[in-house]
Each structure stands twice: as structure tokens, then as C-alpha cells.
C-alpha positions as CSV (number, residue, x, y, z in Angstrom):
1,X,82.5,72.8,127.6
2,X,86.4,73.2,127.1
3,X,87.9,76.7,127.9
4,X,87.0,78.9,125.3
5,X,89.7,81.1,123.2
6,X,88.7,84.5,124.3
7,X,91.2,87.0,124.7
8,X,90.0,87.5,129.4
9,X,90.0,90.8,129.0
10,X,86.9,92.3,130.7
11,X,85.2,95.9,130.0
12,X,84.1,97.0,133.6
13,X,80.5,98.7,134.0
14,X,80.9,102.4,134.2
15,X,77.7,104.5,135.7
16,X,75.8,106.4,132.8
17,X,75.6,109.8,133.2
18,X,71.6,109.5,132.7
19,X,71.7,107.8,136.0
20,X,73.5,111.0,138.0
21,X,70.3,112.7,136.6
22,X,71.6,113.8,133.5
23,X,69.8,114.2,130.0
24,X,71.5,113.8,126.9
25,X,70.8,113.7,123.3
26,X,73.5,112.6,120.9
27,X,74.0,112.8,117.3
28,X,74.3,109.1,116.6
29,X,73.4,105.8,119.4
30,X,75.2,102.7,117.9
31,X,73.5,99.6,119.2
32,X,76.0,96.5,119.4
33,X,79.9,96.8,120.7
34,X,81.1,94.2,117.8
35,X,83.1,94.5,114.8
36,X,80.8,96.4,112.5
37,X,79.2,98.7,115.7
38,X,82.8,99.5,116.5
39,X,84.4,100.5,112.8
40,X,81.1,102.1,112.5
41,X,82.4,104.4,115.8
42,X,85.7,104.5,115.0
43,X,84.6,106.0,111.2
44,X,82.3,108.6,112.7
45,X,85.0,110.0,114.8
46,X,87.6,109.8,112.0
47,X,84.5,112.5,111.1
48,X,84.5,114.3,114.1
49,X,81.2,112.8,114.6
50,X,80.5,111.4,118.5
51,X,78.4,108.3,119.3
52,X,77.6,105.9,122.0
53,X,77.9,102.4,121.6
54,X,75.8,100.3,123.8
55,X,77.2,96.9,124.1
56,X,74.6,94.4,126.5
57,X,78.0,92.3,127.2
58,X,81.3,93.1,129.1
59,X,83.6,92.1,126.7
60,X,84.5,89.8,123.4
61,X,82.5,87.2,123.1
62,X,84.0,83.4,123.0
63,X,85.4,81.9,120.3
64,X,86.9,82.7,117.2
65,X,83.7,83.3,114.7
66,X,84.5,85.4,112.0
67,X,88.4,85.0,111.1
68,X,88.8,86.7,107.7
69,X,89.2,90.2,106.9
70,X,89.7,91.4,103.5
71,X,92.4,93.4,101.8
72,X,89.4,96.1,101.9
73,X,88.0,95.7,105.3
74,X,92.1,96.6,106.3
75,X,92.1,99.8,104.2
76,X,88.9,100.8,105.7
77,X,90.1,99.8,109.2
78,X,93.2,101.6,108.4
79,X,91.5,105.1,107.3
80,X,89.9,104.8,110.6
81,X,93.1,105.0,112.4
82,X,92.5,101.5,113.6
83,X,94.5,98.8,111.6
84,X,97.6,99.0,113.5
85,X,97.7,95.8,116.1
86,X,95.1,93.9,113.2
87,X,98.6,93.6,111.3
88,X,100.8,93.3,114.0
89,X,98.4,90.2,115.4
90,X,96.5,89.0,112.4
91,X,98.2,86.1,109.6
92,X,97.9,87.3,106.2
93,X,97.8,84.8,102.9
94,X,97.5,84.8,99.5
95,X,96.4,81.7,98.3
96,X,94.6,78.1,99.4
97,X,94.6,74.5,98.5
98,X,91.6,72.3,97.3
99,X,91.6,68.5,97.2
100,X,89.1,65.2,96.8
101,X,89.7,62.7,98.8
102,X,93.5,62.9,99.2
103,X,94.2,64.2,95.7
104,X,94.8,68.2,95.3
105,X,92.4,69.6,92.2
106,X,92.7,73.3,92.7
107,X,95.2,76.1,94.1
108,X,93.6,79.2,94.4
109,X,96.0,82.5,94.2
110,X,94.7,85.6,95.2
111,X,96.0,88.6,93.5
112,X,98.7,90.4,95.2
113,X,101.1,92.8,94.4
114,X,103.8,95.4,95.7
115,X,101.1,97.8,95.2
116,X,99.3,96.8,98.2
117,X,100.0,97.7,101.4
118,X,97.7,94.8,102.8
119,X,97.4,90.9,101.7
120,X,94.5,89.5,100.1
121,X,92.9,88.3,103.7
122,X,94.1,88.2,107.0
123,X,93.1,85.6,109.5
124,X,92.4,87.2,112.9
125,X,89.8,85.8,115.6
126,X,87.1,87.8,115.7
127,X,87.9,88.4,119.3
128,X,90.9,90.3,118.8
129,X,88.9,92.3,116.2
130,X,86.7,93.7,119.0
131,X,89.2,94.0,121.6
132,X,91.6,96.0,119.0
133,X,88.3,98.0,118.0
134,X,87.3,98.7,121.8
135,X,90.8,100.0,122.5
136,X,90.9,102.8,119.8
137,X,87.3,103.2,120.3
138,X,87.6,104.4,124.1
139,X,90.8,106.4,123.4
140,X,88.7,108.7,121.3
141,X,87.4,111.2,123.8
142,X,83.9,111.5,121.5
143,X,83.3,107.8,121.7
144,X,81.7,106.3,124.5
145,X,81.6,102.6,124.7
146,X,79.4,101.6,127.6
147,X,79.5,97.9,128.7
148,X,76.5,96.1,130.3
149,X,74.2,98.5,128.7
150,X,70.9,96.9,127.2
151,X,68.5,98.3,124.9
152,X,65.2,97.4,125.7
153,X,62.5,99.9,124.3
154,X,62.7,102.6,121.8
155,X,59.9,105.0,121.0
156,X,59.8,107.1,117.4
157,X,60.0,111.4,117.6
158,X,59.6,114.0,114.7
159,X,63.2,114.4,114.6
160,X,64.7,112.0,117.3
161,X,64.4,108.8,119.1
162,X,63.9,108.0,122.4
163,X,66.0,105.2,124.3
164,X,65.1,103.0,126.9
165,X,68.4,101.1,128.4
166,X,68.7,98.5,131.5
167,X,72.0,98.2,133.2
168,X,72.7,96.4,136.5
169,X,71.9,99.4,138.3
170,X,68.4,100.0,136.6
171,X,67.1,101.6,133.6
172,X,68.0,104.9,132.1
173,X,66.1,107.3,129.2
174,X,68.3,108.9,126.2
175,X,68.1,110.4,122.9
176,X,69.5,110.1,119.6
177,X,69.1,112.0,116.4
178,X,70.1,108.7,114.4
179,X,70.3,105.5,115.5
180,X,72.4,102.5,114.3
181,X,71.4,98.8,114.8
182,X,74.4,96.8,114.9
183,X,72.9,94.0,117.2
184,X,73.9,91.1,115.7
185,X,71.3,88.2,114.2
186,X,69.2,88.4,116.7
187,X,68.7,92.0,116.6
188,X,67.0,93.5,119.3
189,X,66.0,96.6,117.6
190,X,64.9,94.5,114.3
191,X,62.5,92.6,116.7
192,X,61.0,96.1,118.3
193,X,60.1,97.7,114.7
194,X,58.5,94.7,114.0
195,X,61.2,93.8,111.2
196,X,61.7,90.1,109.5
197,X,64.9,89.2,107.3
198,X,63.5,87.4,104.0
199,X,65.7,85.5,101.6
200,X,67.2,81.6,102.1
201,X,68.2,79.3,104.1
202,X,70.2,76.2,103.8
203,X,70.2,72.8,105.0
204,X,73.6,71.7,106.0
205,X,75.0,72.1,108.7
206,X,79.1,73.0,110.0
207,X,80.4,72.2,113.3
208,X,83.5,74.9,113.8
209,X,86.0,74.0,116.2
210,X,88.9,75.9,117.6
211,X,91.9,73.7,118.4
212,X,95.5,74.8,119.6
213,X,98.5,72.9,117.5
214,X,101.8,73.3,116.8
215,X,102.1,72.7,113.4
216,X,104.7,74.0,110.5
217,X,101.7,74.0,108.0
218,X,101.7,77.5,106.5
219,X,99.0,80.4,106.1
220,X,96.6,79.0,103.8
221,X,92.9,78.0,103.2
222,X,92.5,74.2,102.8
223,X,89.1,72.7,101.1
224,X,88.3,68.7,101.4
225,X,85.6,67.2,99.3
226,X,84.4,63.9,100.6
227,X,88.1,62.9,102.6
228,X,88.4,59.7,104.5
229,X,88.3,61.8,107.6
230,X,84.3,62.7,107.1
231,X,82.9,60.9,103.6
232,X,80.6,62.5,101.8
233,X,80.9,65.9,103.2
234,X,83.6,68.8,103.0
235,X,86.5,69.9,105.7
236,X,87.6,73.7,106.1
237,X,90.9,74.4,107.5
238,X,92.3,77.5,108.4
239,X,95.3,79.0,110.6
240,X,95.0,81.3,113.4
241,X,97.2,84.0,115.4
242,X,98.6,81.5,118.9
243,X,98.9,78.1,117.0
244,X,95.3,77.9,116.5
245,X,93.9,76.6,114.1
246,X,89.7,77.1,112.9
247,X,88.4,73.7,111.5
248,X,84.9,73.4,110.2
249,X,83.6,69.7,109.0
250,X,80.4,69.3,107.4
251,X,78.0,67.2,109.4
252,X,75.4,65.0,107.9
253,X,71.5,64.8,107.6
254,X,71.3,62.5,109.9
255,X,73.8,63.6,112.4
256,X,72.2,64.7,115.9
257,X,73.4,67.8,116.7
258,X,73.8,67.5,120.1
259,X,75.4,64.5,120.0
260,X,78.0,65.4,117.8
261,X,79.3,69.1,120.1
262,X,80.0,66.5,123.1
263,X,83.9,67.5,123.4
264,X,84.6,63.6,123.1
265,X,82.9,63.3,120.0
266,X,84.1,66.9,119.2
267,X,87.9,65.3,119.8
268,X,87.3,61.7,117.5
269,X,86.3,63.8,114.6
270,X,89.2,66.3,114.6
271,X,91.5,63.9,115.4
272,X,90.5,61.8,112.8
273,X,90.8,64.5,110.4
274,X,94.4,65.0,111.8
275,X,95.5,61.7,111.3
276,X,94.4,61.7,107.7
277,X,96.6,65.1,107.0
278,X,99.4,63.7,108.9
279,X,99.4,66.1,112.3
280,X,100.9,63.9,114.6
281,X,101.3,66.5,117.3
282,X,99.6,66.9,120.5
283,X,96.4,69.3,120.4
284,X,93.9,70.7,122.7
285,X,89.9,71.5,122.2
286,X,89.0,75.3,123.0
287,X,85.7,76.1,121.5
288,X,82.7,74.6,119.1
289,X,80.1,75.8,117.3
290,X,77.2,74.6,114.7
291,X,76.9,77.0,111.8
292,X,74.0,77.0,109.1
293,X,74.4,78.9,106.3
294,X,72.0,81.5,105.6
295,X,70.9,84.2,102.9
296,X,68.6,86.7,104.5
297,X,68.3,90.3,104.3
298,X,65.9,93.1,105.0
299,X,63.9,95.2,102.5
300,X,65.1,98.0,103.7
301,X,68.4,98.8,105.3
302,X,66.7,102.7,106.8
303,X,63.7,103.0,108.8
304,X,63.2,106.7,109.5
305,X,65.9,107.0,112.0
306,X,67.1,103.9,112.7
307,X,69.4,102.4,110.3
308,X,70.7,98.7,110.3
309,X,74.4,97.4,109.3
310,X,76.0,94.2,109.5
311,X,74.3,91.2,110.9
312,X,71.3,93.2,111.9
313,X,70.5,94.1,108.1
314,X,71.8,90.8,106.7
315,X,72.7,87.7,106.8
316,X,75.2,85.6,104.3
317,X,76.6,82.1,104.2
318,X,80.1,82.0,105.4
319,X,81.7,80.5,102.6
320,X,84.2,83.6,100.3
321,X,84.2,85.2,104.0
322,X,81.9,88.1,103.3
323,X,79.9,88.5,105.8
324,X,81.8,90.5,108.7
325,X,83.6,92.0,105.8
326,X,80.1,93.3,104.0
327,X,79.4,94.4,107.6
328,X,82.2,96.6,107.8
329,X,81.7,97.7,104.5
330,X,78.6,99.0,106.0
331,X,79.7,100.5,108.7
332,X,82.2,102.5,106.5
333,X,79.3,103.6,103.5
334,X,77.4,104.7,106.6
335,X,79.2,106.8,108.5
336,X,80.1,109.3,105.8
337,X,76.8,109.6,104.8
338,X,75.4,110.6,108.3
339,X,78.6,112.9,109.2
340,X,77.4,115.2,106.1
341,X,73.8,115.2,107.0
342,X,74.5,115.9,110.6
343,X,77.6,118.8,108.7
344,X,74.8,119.9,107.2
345,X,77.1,119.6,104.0
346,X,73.9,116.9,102.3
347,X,70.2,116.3,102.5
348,X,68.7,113.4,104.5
349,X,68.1,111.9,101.3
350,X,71.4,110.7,101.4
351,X,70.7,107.7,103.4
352,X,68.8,106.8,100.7
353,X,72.2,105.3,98.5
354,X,72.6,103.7,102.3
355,X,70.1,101.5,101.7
356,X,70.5,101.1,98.1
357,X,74.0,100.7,97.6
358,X,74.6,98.3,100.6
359,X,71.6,96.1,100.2
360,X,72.2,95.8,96.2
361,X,75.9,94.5,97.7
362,X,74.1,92.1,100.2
363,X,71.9,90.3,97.1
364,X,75.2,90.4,94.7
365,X,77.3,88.5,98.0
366,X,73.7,86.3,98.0
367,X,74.5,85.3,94.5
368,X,77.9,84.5,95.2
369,X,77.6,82.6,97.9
370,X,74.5,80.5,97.0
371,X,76.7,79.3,94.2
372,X,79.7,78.6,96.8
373,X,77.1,77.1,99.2
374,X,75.3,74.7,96.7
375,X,78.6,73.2,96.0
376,X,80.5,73.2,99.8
377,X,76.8,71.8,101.3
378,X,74.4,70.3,98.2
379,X,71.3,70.5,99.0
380,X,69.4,68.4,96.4
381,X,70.1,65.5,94.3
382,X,70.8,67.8,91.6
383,X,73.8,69.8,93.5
384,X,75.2,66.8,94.6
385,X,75.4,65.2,91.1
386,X,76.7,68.3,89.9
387,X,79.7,68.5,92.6
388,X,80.8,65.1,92.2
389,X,80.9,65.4,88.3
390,X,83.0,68.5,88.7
391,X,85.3,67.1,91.7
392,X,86.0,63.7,89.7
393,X,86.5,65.5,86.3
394,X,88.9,68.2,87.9
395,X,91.3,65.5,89.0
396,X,92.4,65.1,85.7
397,X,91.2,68.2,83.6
398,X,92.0,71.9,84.5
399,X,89.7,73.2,82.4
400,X,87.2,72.2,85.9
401,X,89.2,73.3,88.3
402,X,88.0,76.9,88.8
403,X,84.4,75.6,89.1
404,X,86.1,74.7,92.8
405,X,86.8,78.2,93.6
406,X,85.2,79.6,96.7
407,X,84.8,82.6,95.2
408,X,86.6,84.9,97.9
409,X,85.0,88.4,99.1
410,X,86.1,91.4,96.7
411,X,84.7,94.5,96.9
412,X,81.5,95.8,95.7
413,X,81.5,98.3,93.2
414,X,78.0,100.6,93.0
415,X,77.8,100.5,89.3
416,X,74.3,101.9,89.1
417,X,74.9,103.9,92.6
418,X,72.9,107.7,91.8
419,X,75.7,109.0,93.6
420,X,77.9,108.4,90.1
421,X,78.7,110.7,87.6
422,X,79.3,109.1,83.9
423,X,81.6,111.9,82.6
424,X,83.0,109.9,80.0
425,X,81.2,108.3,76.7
426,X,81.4,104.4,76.3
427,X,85.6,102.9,75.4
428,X,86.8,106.2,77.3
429,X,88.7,103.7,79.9
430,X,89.3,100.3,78.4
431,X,90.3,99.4,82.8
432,X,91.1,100.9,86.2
433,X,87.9,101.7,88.5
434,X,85.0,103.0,87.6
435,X,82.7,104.9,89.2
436,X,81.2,102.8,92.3
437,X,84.6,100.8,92.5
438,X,87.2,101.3,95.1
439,X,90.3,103.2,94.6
440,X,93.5,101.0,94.0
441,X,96.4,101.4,95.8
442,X,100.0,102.3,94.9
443,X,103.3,103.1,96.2
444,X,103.9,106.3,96.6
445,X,106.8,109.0,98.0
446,X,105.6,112.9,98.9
447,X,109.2,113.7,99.9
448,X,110.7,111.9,101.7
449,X,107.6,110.0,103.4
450,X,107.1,107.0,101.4
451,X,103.7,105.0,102.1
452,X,100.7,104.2,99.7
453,X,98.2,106.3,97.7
454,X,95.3,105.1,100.4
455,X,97.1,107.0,103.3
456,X,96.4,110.4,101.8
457,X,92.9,110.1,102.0
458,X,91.2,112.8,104.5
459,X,87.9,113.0,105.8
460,X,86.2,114.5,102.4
461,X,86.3,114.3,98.9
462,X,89.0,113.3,97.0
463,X,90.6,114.1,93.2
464,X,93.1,111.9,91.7
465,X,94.8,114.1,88.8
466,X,97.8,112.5,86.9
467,X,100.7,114.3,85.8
468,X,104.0,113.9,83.9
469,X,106.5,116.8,83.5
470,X,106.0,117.5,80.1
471,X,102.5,117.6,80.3
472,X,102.0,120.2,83.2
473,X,101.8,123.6,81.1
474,X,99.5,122.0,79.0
475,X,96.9,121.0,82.1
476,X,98.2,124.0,84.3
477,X,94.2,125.2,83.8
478,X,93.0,122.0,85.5
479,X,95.3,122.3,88.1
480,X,93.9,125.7,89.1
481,X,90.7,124.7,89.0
482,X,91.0,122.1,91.1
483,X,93.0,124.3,93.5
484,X,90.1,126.5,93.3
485,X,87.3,123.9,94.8
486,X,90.2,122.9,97.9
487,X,89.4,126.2,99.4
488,X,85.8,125.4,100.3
489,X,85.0,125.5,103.7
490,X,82.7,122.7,103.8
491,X,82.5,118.7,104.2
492,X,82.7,118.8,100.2
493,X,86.1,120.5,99.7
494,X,88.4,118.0,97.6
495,X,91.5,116.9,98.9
496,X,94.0,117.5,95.4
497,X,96.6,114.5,94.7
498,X,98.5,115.1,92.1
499,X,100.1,111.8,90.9
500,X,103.2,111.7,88.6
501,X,105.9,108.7,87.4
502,X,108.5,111.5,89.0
503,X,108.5,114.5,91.2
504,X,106.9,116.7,89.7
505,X,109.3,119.9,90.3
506,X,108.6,122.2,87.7
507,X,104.7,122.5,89.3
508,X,104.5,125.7,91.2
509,X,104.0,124.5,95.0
510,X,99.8,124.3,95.7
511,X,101.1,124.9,99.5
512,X,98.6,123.3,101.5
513,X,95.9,123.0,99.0
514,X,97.3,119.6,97.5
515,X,99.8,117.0,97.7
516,X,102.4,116.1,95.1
517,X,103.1,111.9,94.8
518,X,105.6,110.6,93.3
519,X,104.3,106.9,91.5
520,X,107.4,105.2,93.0
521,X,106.7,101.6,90.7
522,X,105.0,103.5,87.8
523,X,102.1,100.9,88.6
524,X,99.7,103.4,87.8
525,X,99.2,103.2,84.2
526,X,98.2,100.0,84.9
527,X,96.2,100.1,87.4
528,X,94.4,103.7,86.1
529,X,94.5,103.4,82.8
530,X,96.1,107.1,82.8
531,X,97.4,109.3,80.4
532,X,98.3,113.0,81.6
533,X,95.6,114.7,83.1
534,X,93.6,112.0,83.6
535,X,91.3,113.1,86.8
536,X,89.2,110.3,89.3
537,X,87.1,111.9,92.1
538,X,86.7,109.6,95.1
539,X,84.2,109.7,97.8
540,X,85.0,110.0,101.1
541,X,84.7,106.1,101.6
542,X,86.8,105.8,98.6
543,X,84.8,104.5,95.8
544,X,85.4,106.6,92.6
545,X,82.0,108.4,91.9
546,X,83.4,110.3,88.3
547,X,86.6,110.2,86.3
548,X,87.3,112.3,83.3
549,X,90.6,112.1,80.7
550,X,90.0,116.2,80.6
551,X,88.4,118.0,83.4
552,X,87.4,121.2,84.6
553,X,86.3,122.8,88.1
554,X,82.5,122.8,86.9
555,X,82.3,119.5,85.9
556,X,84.0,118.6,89.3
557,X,81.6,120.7,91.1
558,X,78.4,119.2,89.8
559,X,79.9,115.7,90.1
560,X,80.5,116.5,94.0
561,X,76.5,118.0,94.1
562,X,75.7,114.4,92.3
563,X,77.3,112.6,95.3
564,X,76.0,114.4,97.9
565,X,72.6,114.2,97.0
566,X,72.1,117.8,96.3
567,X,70.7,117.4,92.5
């Protein structure tokens, strides 16, 4: 096998404290030291919340897997504290390019504006994603990261579990009140509780292969339908951070699968593929893998104690690159969830919307991409008619062309979420998010900091009130109000942000209690749908779970009960 593209960097073995004769119970035991195990550490000690990760390996795995993160998956990265070198490494883009045979049909353009601090996606091996995620992980002194630990047995308590772990010095016993399974596909945890994913599973099959090239080609995502370089079949391209670039080429029915990962046949395929795009450069082979595309997913996301995320709860087809960004997503729904049960700030019940609220997002991404996958990897005589009546008609007509679409991740909103409250009768908002959505971003200034709306969010709850100068007197009530529910001292006190087109001078100074931002590109009637004294209440994962044209404290108050799970 060629030399693969991990990053080297090893995680050395530490000995657990449990085998110096120590016993320890812990809030929260997060099993698997990837991406989604990780962000899920990294958002429970944004909460103050501790954990141990137990990772069976000693560092990234090979090979670049995953690539994509979302716009989203960066805001929730950068809440966490964590987003910093995932910028400085990571390629962002905005757009990508589909063609049949050697004809382009389709240019896909993401939605991007000034508004947003982050790009649409951001291509970043997955690699680097742990290695980054490791790093701010063990600089948090509540966090502890231990390598070459393996979970091998767990047994089920009243109000705990019990851990069985091997390491290279012999096995060790802890506790957990909660437990996270983050283990990957093969989950170990899944397989001890006796657990099956249910759901889909495709036929075709990608090979994935790594390459290093010097090439001017920018950022983008390319799509071939049936090129001279592999007939019949599809060709991914994609560009990585170190002049690598990700290309996955769909094999055939027939195509023996071990023949075709021999690096020489690896090589005649790619370069075949480069010829045809006109990459005359040298190149190098670093890693391959087959990929089949999947939809699977648990029943249940929560089983007592033991709660799955990412890979472990779910699996989806790669195509719209959703599945590391759902797990995150995950990770970051989660970890509010169980820092205000273990606050003592919400009721147990709470993990209920867990399971709810990320599962109904795992079937909605299986919709998606069964669509996406039915046309990148037909599966029937019917799909492949289908495709090939679409790709010959969208040569010529562009009425066609968005039947091409990959249909990128977005984020989920939790329309029917019991967490929402629907203040507001029916043609209240005619746009902006509603409750279960994400918050949108914006430019603002508080001073003389300028930055975006997303980097005010704290640890709790957030309200959104907008403002103009003339209209202050006439909400001055509201303000107070809202003033009012910043001095609990609890995980559900509201962070106030009061939003206005200008400084808002003539507002008495809240002090501490809430921050004034100024809407630096006025973007936010357009993206709020706002007139003055317009009020959205965000979660502390940021989905909008009530918004009001006219508010007051109570109505605030039994919207933050709603979402805790307290009514």
C-alpha cells in the first residue's frame, strides 16, 4: 500500500488513573476520539461539563475520509472555541461544476454573502479535523483524552454505568453517569446492547483515492457523468489542503474489488482520468479506499444512559457531504442537553428531543441523499433511464439542469421539535428562521469590536431584540423585561442582544446584563424579517425555539420552560 496521507503525529499512552488504584466516576464517558466524539468534548467543556474520551487508537487514522465541513459545522466548531486552525488549514468554496461526457450541464453556486463569517463548505482531510480537535481538546484541563484505551464491556446501574476498558497495560473499571457512543460504524457499544442500524443500502460502489498534484485548478466540486475516463459511471473531484486532491470514480458491477485497489490499477484509472481533464503534471498515489453508500439508522438515538451520535447512530450516503456534518450536529444538540440535566437546570426528559430531533434529521438527510444517490449510482433499470434522459436533455435545456444538483448539506431545522414555542399566528413572518432553524449570521460592531452576530452567543439562552432609535421609548417595557430574566442564576438566564441599523445611544446602558450591536450592513431586515421590537429566542445550540413581533418577560419565560423540558 502507498504511504498514506496522515498528518504522523502520534498520541502517546498515558497510564489511567484507575490503574494507580484509583476510582472514578464522571459525569459523561465519550466513546470514540474522532470528529464527532471530539466536538462533542469540546461542546461540554464550552459548558463547564468534564468527560473522558476513550479513543482504542493512537492517533488520526489514514487517509483523508470525510473532507467537507459545512458553513454550520464551522459555527458550531467555532462556539466551541475550536475553529481557529480549521480556517487557517481548511480550502473553502462556493460553488462546483457538472458535465456529461466532456460537455458542462450545471454550475452549482452556493449561497454566500458578507454576512457570513464562513464559506458555504470547507474542504479539510478529516485527519486534520481530529488532530485540530485533539489539540483543543487536551488543552482543556476537564477533558481527558486517553489514547489506546478500549472499551470492552459495559454493565447497566440505577443511575450509572459501569466501564470495562483494556489498554496495553491491562484492563481497568470506571463509571459514568452518561455515556456517549461515538465509535464509529462499527460501534462497539451498538454491538454490546445488542443494537442493529435498519434502513438501506446501495449497490454501487466508489473507489476514493488520495493523490498529490500540483495543479492551478481552483477550489471547487467537479461531477462527471459517463466521461471517457470511466464510461458509464460518475467521477468526483475535489481539492485538498498540500496539493492534494480527493478523487472518487464509480466502479462497475462487474468490477472485482480487489483487483481494482492494486496501486497499479489504482494509478491507470487516475491517470486516465487526468489525461482526459488535461493534468499533465506529475502525481503521486497516497491512499485508497472502496466506499458503498448506505442509509441506516437506529430506532432510537438514547438507550437509558447511553446515547449514540455520529456514525454510531447513523449512517448516510456521502453524496451533499452530510454525514460527518450531521454527526457534528449531533455532537452539538447533545451536549447542551446533558450539561442542563447534569446543572440540574432540566429534567432527564430532555434527551428525549435528543433522539427526536436528530433522528427526524438523520431520515430528512436519508431522503436527500437517496435522491442524490439514485442518480450519482443507479441502481435499477429505471434510475438509469431516468439519469441519462435528464443528463442528455440538460445539455441543451436549463430548465433540467437543477435535477443535476447534489443537493449539498444545509442545516436541519426542528420544525415540529416540542422544544418550540409558536408565539405568533400563521403570515406573522412572511421569512427569516423559524423556530427549529438556525440563527443567521450578520455583521456586527459592539464598540469598537467588529465580528459577527454568532460570536456573542454564551453558554445559555439567547434573545435577539431589534431596535431602531426612534422606536426605543416605545419598547423600553420589553427591554426591561428582558433585563429582568438576565439576572437568573441558572443555566436558563438569557443572554440580551439588542440589535439596531445604528448605535443605539439614547438606550440607557443594561451594564453587563446585555449587549448593544450595531447591524453594520443593515442585512438584517432581510435576513429577520424585523421591524422594531421584533424578539427571536435561541437555544443554546442556536436554533430559534420562539420569536415574537411584541414580547413580554412571561411569554419569554414560559417559552424558556417549553425548551427545557419543564412543561
Amino acid at each position: 500500500m502507498d504511504p498514506d496521507t496522515s498528518s504522523g503525529v502520534p498520541h502517546a499512552y498515558l497510564t489511567p488513573p484507575e490503574l494507580k488504584g484509583e476510582s472514578s466516576h464522571y459525569p459523561v464517558i465519550i466513546c470514540g476520539g474522532g470528529p464527532v466524539g471530539l466536538t462533542a468534548a469540546a461542546c461540554l467543556a464550552r459548558f463547564g461539563i468534564g468527560s473522558v474520551v476513550l479513543e482504542k487508537n493512537l492517533g488520526a487514522a489514514a487517509g483523508s475520509r470525510a473532507i467537507c465541513l459545512s458553513r454550520r459545522s464551522l459555527e458550531i466548531l467555532d462556539w466551541a472555541g475550536a475553529a481557529g486552525p480549521f480556517v487557517a488549514k481548511g480550502l473553502g468554496w462556493t460553488q462546483g461544476r457538472a458535465f456529461y461526457r466532456d460537455r458542462l450541464i450545471h454550475e452549482l453556486r452556493m449561497p454566500h454573502s458578507e454576512a457570513e463569517k464562513f464559506p458555504p463548505m470547507t474542504n479539510l482531510q478529516q485527519f486534520y479535523m481530529e488532530e485540530f480537535l485533539a489539540r483543543h481538546c487536551e488543552q482543556r484541563t476537564i477533558v481527558d483524552v486517553r489514547w489506546g484505551n478500549v472499551l470492552v464491556d459495559l454493565a447497566r446501574q440505577p443511575d450509572s454505568l459501569a466501564l470495562t476498558v483494556a489498554t496495553p497495560e491491562g484492563e481497568y473499571r470506571l463509571s459514568c453517569s452518561w455515556l456517549i457512543a461515538a465509535d464509529g460504524a462499527r460501534s462497539t457499544i451498538r454491538r454490546l446492547l445488542r443494537l442493529s442500524l435498519t434502513g438501506s443500502s446501495f449497490g454501487g460502489r466508489y473507489l476514493i483515492a488520495d493523490i498529490r498534484l500540483r495543479s492551478a485548478y481552483p477550489t471547487e466540486r467537479r461531477a462527471w457523468f459517463d466521461p471517457p475516463s470511466n464510461r458509464g459511471l460518475t467521477v468526483l473531484m475535489h481539492r485538498q489542503p498540500e496539493d492534494v486532491w480527493r478523487i472518487d470514480y464509480q466502479l462497475g458491477e462487474h468490477d472485482d474489488a480487489e483487483d481494482e485497489v492494486r496501486p497499479e490499477r489504482v494509478r491507470e484509472r487516475v491517470q486516465r482520468h487526468l489525461d482526459f481533464i488535461g493534468e499533465r503534471g506529475e502525481w503521486e498515489l497516497l491512499w485508497t479506499s472502496i466506499y458503498s453508500a448506505h442509509s441506516l439508522a437506529l430506532e432510537s438515538y438514547v438507550h437509558g444512559r447511553v446515547i449514540f451520535a455520529g456514525d454510531a447512530a447513523h449512517l448516510v450516503p456521502i453524496f451533499g457531504v452530510r454525514g460527518l456534518n450531521s454527526g457534528l450536529a449531533d455532537a452539538h444538540n447533545l451536549a447542551w442537553k446533558l450539561a442542563w440535566i447534569l446543572g440540574g437546570d432540566a429534567d432527564e426528559r430532555l434527551l428525549e428531543t435528543y433522539a427526536s430531533e436528530r433522528r427526524n434529521a438523520t431520515l430528512d438527510i436519508h431522503r436527500q441523499a437517496d435522491k442524490s444517490t439514485r442518480f450519482m449510482t443507479p441502481t435499477s433499470r429505471g434510475d438509469t433511464l431516468m439519469r441519462e434522459a435528464v443528463l442528455s436533455l440538460a445539455v441543451e435545456h436549463e430548465f433540467v439542469r437543477p435535477l443535476v444538483d447534489p443537493r449539498q448539506s444545509v442545516p436541519y431545522t426542528y420544525r415540529d421539535s416540542p422544544l418550540n414555542t409558536v408565539a405568533e399566528p400563521p403570515g406573522s413572518f412572511h421569512h427569516g428562521p423559524a423556530p427549529g432553524a438556525p440563527l443567521r449570521n450578520l455583521q456586527v460592531r459592539c464598540g469598537q469590536r467588529a465580528g459577527y452576530l454568532l460570536d456573542w452567543l454564551g453558554v445559555g439562552f439567547t434573545a435577539l431584540l431589534f431596535l431602531s432609535d426612534d422606536s426605543i421609548a416605545e419598547h423600553e417595557v420589553a427591554v426591561n423585561e428582558l433585563l429582568d430574566l438576565t439576572g437568573q442564576h441558572s443555566g436558563a438566564a438569557v443572554r440580551l442582544l439588542i440589535v439596531s441599523r445604528t448605535h443605539v445611544g439614547t438606550l440607557a446602558s443594561p451594564g453587563d446584563r446585555a449587549t448593544l450591536l450595531e447591524d453594520v450592513t443593515a442585512a438584517a431586515p432581510e435576513l429577520y424579517d424585523i421591524r422594531p421590537g421584533t424578539v427571536y429566542l435561541a437555544r443554546p445550540d442556536g436554533h430559534v425555539c420562539a420569536r415574537w413581533r411584541r414580547v413580554t418577560g412571561g411569554s419569554v419565560g414560559a417559552a424558556l420552560r417549553r425548551a427545557c423540558a419543564r412543561t
